[in-house]
VEXLO-247972 format. One line per 5 residues: their letters; for each residue x, y, z of N, C-alpha, C. Coordinates in steps of 0.02 Angstrom, whole numbers. Each point is the difference from the previous one (the first is absolute). Last residue first. Example, Ala and Ser with C-alpha at 12.3 -4.5 7.8 and 13.67 -1.06 7.14 Angstrom:
residues 2
SA> 642 -112 354 42 59 3 -39 55 37; 15 -286 -4 -45 59 0 45 60 0
end
This chain:
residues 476
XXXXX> -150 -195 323 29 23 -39 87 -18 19; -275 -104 25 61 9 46 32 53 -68; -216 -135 -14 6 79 -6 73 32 30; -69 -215 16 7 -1 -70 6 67 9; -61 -142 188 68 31 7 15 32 -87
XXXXX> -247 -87 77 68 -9 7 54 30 16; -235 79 -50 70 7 -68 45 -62 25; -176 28 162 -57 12 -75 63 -18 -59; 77 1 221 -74 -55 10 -4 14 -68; 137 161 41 43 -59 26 -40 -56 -41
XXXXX> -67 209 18 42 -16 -47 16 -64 5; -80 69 198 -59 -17 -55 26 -19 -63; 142 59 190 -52 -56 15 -59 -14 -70; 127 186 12 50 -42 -21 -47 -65 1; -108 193 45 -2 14 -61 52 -62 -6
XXXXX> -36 35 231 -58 -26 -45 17 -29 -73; 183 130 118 -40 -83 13 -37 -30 -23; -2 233 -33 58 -41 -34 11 -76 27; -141 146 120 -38 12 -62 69 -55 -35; 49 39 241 -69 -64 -39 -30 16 -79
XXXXX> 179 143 61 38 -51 4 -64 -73 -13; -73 265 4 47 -64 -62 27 -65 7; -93 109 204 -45 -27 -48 14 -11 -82; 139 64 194 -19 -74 10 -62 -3 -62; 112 203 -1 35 -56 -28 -11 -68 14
XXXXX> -122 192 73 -13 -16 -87 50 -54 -2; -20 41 235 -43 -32 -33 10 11 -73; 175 107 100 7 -86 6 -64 -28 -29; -7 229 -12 54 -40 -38 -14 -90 -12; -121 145 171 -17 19 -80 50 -34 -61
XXXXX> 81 23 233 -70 -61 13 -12 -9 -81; 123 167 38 61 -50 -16 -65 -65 16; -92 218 37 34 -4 -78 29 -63 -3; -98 115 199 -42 -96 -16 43 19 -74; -7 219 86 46 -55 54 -30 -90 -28
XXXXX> -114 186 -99 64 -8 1 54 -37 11; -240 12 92 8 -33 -71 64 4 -36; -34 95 220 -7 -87 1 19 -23 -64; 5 218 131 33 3 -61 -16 -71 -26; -36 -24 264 32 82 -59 12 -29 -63
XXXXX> -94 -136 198 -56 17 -71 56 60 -26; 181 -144 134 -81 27 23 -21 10 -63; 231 -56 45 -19 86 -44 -53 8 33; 113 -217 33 54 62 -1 -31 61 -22; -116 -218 -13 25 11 83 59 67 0
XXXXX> -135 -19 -182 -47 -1 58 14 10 63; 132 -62 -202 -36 82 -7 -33 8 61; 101 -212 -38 30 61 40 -26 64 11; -111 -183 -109 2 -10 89 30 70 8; 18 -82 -231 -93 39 5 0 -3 79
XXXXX> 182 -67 -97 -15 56 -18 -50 22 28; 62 -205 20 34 18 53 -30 83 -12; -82 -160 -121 -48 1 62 47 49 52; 109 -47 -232 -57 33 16 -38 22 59; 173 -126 -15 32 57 15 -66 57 -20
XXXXX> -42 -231 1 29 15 43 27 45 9; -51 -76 -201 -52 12 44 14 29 63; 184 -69 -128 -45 52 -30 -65 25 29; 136 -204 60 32 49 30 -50 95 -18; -36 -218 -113 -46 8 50 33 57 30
XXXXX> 122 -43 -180 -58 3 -3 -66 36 42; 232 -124 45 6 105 -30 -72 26 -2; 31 -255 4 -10 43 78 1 74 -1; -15 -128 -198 -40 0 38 -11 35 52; 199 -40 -101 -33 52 -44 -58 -21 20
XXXXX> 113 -150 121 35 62 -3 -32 70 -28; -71 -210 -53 -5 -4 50 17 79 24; 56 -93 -189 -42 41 -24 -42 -12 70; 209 -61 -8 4 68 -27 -76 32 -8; 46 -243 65 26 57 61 -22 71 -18
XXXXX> -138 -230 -66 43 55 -29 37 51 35; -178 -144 28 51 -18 21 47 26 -4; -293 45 -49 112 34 -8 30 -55 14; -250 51 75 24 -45 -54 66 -19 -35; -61 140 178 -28 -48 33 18 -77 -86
XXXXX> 19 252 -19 58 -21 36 -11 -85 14; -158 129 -129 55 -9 -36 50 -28 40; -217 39 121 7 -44 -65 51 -40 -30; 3 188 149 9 -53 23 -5 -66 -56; -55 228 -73 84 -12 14 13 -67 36
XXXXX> -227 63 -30 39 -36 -76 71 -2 11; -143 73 177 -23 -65 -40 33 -8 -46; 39 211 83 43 -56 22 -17 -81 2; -137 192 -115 56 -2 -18 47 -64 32; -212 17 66 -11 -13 -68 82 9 -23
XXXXX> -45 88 200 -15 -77 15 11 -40 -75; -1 249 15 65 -46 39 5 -77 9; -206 140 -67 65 -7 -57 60 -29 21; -177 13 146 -26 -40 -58 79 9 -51; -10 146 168 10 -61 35 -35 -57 -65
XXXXX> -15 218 -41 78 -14 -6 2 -62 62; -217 67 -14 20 -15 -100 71 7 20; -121 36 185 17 -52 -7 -14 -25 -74; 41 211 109 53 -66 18 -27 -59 -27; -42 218 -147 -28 -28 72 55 -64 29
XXXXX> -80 151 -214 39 37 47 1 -39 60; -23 -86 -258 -44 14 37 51 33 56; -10 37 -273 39 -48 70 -46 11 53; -35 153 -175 -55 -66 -6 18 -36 40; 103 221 -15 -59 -11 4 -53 -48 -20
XXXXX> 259 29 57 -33 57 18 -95 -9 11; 154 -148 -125 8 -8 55 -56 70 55; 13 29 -235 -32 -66 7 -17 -51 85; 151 204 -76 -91 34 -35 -32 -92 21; 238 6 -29 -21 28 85 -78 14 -17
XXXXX> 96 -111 -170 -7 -37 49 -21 28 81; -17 139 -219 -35 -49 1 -13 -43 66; 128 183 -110 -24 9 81 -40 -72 9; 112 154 -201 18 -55 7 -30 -20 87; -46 229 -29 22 -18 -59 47 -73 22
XXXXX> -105 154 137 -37 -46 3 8 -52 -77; 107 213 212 -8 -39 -64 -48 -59 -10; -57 229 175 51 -73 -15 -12 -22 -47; -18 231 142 -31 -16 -66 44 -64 20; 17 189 130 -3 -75 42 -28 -32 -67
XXXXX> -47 234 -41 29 -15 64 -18 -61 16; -52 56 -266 -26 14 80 53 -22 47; 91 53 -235 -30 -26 10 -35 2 103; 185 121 -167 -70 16 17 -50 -80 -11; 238 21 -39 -20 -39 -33 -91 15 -9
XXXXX> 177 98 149 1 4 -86 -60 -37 -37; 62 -70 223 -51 57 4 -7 22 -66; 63 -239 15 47 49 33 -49 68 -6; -100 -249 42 42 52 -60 37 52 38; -100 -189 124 55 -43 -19 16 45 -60
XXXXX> -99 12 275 -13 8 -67 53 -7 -40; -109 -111 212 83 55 -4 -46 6 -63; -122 -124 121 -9 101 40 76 6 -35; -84 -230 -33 -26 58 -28 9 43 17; 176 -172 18 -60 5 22 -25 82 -51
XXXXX> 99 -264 -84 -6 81 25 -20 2 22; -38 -173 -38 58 -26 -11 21 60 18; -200 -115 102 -1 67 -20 84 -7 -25; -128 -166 141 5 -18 -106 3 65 -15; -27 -21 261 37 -41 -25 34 -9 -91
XXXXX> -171 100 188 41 40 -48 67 -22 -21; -170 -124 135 -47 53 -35 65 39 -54; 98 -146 149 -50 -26 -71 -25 51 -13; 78 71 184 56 -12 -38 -26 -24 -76; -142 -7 201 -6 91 -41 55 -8 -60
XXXXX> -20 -215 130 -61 38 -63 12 58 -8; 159 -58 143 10 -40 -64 -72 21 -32; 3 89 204 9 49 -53 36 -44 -53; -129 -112 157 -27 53 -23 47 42 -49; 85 -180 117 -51 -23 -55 -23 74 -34
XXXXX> 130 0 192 46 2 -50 -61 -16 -73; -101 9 203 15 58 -25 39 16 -56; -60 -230 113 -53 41 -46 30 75 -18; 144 -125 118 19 -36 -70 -73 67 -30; 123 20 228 -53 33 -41 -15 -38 -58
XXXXX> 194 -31 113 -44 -25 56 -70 34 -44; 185 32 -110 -10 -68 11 -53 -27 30; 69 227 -28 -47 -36 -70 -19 -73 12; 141 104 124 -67 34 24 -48 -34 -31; 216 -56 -40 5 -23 72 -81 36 -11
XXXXX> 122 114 -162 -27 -79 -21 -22 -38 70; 71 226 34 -77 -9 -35 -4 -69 -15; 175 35 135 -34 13 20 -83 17 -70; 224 -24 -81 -23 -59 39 -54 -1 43; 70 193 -132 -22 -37 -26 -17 -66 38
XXXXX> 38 190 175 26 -10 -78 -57 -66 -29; 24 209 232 -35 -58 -69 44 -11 -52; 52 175 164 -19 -58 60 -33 -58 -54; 123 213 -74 43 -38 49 -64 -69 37; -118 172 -122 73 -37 -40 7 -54 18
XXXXX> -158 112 146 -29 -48 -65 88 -36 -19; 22 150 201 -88 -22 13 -20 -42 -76; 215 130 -1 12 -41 60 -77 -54 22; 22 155 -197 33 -42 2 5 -39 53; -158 163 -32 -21 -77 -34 68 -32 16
XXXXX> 19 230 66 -22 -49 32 -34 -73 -9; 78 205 -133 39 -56 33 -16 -43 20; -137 63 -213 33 24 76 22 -52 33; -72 -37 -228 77 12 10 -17 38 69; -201 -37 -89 28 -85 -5 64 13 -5
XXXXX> -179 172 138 54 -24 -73 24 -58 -4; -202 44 142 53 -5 16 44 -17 -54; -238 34 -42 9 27 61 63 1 42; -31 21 -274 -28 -43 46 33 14 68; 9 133 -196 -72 -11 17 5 -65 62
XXXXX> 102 -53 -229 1 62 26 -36 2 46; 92 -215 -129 -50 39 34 15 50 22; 126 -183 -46 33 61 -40 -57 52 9; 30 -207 87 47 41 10 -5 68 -4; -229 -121 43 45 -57 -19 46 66 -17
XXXXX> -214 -74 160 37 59 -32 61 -21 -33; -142 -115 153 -38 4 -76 27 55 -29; 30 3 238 -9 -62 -35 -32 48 -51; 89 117 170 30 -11 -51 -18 -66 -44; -42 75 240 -67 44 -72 56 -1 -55
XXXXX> 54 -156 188 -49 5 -25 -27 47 -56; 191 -4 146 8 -10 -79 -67 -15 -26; 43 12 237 5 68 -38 -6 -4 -78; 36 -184 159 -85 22 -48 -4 29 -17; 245 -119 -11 -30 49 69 -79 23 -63
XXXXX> 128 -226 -19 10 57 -20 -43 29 47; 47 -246 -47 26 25 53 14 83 -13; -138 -181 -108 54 29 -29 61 32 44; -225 -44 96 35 -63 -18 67 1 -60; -149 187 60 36 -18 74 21 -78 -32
XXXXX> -87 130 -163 54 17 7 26 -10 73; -196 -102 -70 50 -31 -63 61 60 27; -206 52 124 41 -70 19 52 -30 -35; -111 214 -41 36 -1 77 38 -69 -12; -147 -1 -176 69 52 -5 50 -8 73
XXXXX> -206 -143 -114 28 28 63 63 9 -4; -124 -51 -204 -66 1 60 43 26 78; 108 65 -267 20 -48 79 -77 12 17; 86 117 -217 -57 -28 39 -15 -59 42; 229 72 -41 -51 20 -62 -70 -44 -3
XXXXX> 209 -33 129 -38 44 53 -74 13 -64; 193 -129 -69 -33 -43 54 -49 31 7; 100 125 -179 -2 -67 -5 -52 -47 60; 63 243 -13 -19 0 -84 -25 -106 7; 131 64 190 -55 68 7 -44 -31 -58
XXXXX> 172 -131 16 -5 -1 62 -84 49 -25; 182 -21 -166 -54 -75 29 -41 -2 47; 115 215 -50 -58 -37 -77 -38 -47 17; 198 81 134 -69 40 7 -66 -32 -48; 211 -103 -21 -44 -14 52 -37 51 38
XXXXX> 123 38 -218 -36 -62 1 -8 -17 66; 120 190 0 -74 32 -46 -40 -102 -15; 199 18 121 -42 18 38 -68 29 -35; 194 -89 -129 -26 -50 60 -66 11 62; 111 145 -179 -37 -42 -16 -21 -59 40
XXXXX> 148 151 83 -67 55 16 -25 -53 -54; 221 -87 41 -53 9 46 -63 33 -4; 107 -140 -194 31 70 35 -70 -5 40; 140 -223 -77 -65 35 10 -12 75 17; 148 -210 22 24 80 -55 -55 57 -20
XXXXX> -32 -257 87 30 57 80 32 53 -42; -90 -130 -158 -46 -6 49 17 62 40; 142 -90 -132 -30 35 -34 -53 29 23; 143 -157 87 38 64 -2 -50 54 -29; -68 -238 -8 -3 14 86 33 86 -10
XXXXX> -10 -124 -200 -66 29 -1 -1 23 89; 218 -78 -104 -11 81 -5 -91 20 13; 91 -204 71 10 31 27 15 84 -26; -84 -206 -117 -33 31 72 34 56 45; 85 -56 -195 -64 16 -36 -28 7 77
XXXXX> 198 -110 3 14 62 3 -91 72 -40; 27 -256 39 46 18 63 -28 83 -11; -16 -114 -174 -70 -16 56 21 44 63; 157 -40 -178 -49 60 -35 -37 -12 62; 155 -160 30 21 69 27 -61 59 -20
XXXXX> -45 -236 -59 13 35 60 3 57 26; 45 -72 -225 -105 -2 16 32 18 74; 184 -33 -70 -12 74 -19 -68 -7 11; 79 -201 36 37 37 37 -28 76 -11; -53 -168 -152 -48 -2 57 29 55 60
XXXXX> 107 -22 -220 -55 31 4 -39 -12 68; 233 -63 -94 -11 56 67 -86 42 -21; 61 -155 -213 70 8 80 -26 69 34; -234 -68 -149 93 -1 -3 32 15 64; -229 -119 9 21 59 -37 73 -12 -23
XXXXX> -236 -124 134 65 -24 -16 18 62 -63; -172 41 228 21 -21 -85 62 -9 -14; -63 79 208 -21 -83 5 7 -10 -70; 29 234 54 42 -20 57 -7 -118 -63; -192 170 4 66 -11 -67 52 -25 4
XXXXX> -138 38 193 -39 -61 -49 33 1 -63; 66 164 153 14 -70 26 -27 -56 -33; -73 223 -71 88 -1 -9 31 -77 32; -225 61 53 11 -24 -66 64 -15 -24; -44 115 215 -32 -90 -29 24 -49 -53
XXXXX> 23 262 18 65 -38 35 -9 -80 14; -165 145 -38 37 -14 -77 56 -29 4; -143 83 170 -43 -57 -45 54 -31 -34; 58 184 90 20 -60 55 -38 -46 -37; -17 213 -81 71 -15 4 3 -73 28
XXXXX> -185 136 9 -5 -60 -57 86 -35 -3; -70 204 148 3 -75 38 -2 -34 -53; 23 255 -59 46 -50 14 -8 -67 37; -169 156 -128 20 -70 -21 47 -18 42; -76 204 50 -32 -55 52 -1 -75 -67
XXXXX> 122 194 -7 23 -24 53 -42 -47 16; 71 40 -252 -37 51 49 6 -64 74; 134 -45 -197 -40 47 -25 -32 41 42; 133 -209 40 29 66 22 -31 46 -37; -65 -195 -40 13 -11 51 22 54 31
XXXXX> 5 -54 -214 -34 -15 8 -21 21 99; 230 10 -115 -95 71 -39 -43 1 51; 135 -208 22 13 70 51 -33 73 -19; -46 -203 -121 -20 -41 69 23 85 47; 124 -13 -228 -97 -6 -8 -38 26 77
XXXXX> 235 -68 -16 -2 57 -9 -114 21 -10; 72 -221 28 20 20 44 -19 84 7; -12 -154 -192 -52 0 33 -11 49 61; 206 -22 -130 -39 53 -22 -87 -7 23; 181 -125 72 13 51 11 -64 37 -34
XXXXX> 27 -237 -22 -31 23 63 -7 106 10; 99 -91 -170 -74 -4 2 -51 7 55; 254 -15 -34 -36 76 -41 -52 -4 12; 95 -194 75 -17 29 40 -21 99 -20; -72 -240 -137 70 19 2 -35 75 83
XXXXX> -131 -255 -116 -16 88 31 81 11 29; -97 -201 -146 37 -1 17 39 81 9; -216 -63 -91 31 -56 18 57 4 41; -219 154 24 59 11 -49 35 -76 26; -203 111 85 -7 -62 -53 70 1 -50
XXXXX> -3 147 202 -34 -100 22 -17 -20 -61; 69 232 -36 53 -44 37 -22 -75 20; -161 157 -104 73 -34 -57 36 -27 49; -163 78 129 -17 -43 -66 38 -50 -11; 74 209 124 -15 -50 23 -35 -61 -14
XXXXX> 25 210 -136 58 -36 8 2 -65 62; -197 124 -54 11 -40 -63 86 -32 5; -110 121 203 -29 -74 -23 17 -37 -68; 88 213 74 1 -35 54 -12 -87 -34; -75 206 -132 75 -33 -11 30 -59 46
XXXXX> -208 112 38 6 -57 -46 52 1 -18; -2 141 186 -57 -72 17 7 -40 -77; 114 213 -18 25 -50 26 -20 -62 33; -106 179 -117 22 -36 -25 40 -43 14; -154 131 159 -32 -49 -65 52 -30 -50
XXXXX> 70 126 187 -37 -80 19 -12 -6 -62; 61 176 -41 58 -33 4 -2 -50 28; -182 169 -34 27 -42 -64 71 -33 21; -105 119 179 -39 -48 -32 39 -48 -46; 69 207 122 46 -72 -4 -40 -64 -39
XXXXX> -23 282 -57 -13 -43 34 35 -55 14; 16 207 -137 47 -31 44 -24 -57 72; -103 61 -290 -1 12 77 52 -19 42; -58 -94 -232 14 96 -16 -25 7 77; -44 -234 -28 71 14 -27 11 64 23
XXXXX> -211 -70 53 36 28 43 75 -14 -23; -169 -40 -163 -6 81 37 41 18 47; -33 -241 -66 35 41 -56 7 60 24; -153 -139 103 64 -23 12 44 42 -20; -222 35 -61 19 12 65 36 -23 43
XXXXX> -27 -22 -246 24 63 20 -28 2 81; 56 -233 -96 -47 47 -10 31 54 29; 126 -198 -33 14 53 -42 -80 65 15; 16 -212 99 63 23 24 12 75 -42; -207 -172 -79 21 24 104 51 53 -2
XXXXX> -35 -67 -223 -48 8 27 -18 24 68; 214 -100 -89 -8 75 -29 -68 16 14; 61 -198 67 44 28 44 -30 73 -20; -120 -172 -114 -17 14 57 55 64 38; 52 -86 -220 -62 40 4 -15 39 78
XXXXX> 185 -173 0 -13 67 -36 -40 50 -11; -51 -226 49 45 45 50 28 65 -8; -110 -139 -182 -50 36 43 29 25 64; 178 -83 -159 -62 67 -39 -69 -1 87; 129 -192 32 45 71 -4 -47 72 -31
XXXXX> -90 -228 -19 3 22 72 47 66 9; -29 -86 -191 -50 26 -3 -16 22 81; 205 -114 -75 -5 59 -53 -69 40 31; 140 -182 164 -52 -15 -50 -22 103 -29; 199 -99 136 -5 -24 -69 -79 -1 -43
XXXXX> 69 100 238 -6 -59 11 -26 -46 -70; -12 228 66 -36 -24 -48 4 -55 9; 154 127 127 -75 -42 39 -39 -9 -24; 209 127 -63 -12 -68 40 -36 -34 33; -32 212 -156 61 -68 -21 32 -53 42
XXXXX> -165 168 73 -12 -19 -69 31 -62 -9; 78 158 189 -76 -61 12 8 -34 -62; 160 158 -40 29 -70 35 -80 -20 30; -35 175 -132 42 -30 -23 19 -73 19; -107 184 134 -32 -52 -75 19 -35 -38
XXXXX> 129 119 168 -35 -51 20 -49 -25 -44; 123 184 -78 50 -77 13 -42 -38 53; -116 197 -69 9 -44 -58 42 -51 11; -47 141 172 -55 -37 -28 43 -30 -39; 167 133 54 -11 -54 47 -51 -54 -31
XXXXX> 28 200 -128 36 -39 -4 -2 -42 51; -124 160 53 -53 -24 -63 64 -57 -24; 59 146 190 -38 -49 -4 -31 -50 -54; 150 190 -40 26 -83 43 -45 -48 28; -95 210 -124 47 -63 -37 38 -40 42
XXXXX> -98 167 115 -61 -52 -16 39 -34 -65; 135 175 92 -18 -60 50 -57 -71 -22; 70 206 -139 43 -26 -19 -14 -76 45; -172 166 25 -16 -65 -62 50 -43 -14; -30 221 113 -2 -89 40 2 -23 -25
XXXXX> 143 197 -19 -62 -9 -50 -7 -80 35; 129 241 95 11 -71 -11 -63 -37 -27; 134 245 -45 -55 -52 52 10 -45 -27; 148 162 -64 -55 38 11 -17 -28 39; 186 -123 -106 -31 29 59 -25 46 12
XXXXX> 43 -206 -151 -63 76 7 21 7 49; 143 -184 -40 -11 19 -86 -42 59 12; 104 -58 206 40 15 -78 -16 4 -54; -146 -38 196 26 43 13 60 22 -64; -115 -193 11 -39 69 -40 47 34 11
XXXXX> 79 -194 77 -4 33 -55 -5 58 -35; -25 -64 230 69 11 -20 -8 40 -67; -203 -97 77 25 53 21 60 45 -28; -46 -228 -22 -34 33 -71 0 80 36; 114 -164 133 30 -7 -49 -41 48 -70
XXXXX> -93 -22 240 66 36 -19 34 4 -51; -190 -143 56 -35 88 -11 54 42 -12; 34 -237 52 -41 9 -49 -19 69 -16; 117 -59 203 29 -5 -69 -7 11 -71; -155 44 217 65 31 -17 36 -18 -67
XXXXX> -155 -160 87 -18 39 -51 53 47 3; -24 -117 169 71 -19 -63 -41 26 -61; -1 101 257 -35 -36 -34 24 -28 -80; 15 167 229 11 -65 -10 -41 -43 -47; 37 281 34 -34 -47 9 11 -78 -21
XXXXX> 108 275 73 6 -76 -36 -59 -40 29; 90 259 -63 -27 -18 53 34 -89 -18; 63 156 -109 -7 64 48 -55 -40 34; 131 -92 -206 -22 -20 68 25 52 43; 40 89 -235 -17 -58 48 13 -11 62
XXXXX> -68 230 -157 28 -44 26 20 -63 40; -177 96 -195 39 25 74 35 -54 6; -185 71 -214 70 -29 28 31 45 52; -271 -21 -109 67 26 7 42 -47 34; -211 -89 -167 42 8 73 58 42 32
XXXXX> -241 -77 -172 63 20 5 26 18 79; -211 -94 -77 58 -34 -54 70 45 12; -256 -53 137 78 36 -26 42 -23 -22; -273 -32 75 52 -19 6 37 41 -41; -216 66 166 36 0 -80 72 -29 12
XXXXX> -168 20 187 -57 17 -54 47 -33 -56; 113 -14 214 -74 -49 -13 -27 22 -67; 180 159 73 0 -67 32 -82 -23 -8; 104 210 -98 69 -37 23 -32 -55 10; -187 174 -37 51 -36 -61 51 -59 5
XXXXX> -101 103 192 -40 -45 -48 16 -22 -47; 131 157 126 -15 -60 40 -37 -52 -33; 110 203 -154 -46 -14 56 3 -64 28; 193 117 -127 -51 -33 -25 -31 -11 81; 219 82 -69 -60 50 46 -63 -30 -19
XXXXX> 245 -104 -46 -34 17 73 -47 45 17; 38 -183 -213 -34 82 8 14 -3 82; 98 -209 -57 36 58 -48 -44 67 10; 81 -178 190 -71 10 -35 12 50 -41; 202 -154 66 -65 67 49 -47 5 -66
XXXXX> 222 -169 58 -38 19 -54 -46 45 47; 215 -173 58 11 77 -38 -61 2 -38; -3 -190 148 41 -10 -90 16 76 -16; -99 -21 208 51 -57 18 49 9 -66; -207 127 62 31 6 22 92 -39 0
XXXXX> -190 -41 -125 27 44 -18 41 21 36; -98 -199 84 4 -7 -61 50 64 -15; -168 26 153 72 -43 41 56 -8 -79; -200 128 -22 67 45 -6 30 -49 35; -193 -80 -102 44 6 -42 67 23 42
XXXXX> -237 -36 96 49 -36 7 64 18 -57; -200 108 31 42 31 28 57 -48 24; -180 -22 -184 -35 -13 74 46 37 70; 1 2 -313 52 6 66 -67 3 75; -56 -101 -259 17 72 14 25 -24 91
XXXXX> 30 -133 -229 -13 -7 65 -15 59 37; -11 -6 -290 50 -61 64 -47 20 46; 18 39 -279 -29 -33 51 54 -25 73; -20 172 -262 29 -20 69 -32 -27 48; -52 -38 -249 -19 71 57 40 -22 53
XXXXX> 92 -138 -178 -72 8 -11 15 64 45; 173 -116 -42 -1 33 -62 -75 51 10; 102 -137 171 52 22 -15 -12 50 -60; -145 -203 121 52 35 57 34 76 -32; -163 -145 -107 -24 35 60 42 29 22
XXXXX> 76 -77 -206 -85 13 -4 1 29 74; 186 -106 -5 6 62 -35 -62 39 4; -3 -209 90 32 22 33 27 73 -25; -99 -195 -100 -55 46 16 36 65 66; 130 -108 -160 -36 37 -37 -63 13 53
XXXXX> 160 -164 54 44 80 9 -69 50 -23; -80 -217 11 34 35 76 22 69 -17; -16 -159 -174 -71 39 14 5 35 74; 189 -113 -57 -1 56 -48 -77 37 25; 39 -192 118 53 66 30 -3 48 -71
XXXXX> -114 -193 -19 -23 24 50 38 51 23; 73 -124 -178 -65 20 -32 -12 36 51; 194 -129 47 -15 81 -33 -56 12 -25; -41 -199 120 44 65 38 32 65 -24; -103 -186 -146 -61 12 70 43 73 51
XXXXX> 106 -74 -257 -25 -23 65 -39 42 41; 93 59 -225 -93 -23 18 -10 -27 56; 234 36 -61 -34 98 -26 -83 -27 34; 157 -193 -61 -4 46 77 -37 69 21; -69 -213 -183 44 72 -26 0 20 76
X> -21 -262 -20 -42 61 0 44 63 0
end
């Protein structure tokens, strides 16, 4: 077969092209700013290019395509996106410096997509031609809609879960179905796994999932000094997700347990007095339930001192999971509020033109939108359509394992299920680290993992059936 027609360049060309179409040639589409950008700007040299533009303009209504240039890290925020935002920074800065144009950033992303389409495609057609074309299809259907796409042109961390979650998985793939896996391979899974992981603070516990896995590659037969290096990567994958953790800057630490605590437990508590005498907090804090950071207006600033010695200093994260514990129904409750706003891939209060463009305050794209337009409003919002889908998905991963003998495809099983699992992990933390704030946002890497558990059963299927109806005749 002519290479030019395989399943994987067929899918990365139609990739690049819808990636021009939305990302690059069409109306400027991105993310408008929530006030998370300046950890970000602060760190890469960038400020907001109009400084006399209004409060409204700057944040929620209109995204920006341009960026002045400052100097670096006049602050720092921990996060390996850095890298990613520095190198097209750098750039601009030599080929425009007037400003900095996002779009140079949304091509590193849009090159990432395409090398995980690439590597899903071409190793997990698993030889059959028609199974490849509909994986394909599918990746560019989910992965490519513009409410994935939009947050390329933004300094969000979103898009760097999103491409490093499937690069993650297509090089972890290729590595368990590779015959004889060299330690480059491990490496470049590795490098994946730390993106991955070091994108924002509350991916850093996946670090330790993955460090599993690294031990389950550890058990494949590879080249000289491959199990040794599966080791050491494990070794050291946990212990940058433990560093990454405690690197945490303090006032984000304290803006997420005001969140959990006030925005989260206390957010319509039947007994306030009592949930903050069993937290071990003073009642004074009472007229602070249901108020969440950034609130104006509320009866004791969420930065006076005195929270520190009476809230800060006396709660952490362990103390909510321990609450949650003894509460399972409460933790229940806001997993449904969580469902309820669970299939939003965006959220709606940013807006995605740039003001030029005169379109309404907070306007959103709807050009290529299909899969979010679908999730959004025919999916169902509830626990128990993602307790149906979970069941339906790891029915079939067990399936595949239970039938195997196969180490590798044992192995590429367990990655598998691992997928779910970092889902359910997604959709907990928001809850146990933020409370109802910002929910639909915060569930993005949930939003991931589910489209990708649901290609992964759509391409199963589509192999399973080929299989039954063609045989193996459609192979290439």
């Amino acid at each position: 077969m002519n290479r030019w027609l395989k399943p994987h360049v067929l899918g990365a060309a139609a990739g690049f092209g819808l990636l021009l179409g939305l990302v690059f040639l069409g109306p400027f589409i991105g993310v408008a700013d929530n006030g998370d950008f300046l950890r970000m700007m602060n760190t890469i040299g960038l400020n907001y290019y109009d400084a006399s533009e209004t409060y409204q303009d700057r944040f929620f209504s209109y995204s920006h395509s341009r960026f002045a240039y400052e100097n670096l890290f006049r602050g720092f925020y921990p996060s390996s996106q850095i890298f990613l935002v520095l190198a097209p920074r750098l750039l601009g800065g030599l080929l425009h410096g007037s400003w900095f144009d996002i779009r140079l950033l949304a091509a590193v992303y849009g090159f990432l997509l395409l090398a995980a389409t690439w590597l899903l495609v071409k190793h997990n057609a698993r030889g059959s031609y028609i199974t490849g074309l509909l994986l394909a299809g599918a990746l560019l259907f989910v992965f490519y809609d513009i409410g994935y796409l939009a947050y390329f042109n933004s300094l969000f961390g979103e898009p760097v879960s999103l491409v490093f979650m499937l690069l993650t998985f297509a090089l972890g793939l290729r590595l368990a179905f590779k015959e004889n896996p060299a330690v480059k391979d491990l490496w470049l899974f590795f490098v994946a796994v730390f993106f991955l992981t070091c994108s924002k603070i509350q991916n850093a516990p996946i670090g330790v999932a993955f460090a599993l896995i690294f031990l389950r590659f550890a058990s494949l037969q590879g080249t000289a000094g491959f199990r040794k290096a599966a080791i050491r990567f494990s070794v050291a994958i946990f212990l940058i997700s433990v560093i990454m953790y405690a690197a945490a800057p303090k006032d984000l630490k304290h803006i997420n347990l005001y969140q959990t605590v006030f925005y989260g437990i206390l957010n319509g508590s039947p007994d306030v007095k009592g949930d903050l005498k069993e937290l071990g907090l003073p009642e004074r804090l009472e007229v602070l339930a249901g108020t969440n950071y950034f609130e104006s207006g509320t009866a004791i600033k969420q930065d006076d001192p005195s929270l520190v010695p009476d809230f800060y200093s006396r709660i952490s994260h362990k103390d909510v999971l321990m609450f949650y514990l003894k509460h399972p129904g409460r933790l229940l409750d806001n997993m449904r509020y969580a469902a309820a706003n669970s299939m939003a891939i965006r959220p709606s209060y940013l807006g995605n033109y740039e003001k030029a463009d005169n379109k309404p305050p907070g306007a959103l794209a709807y050009t290529y939108s299909a899969w979010s337009q679908l999730k959004n409003n025919v999916l169902p919002h509830n626990l128990a359509f993602l307790a149906i889908f979970y069941a339906v998905y790891y029915a079939g991963a067990l399936y595949e394992y239970l039938r195997s003998a196969d180490r590798r495809q044992r192995v590429a099983c367990e990655l598998m299920m691992l997928l779910g699992l970092l889902g359910i992990f997604a959709f907990l933390v928001p809850i146990l680290g933020d409370g109802r704030a910002d929910i639909g946002k915060h569930l993005f890497l949930f939003n991931v993992c589910f489209d990708m558990m649901a290609v992964t059963m759509f391409a199963w299927a589509v192999y399973r059936l080929t299989g039954w109806v063609f045989g193996r005749g459609s192979s290439y």
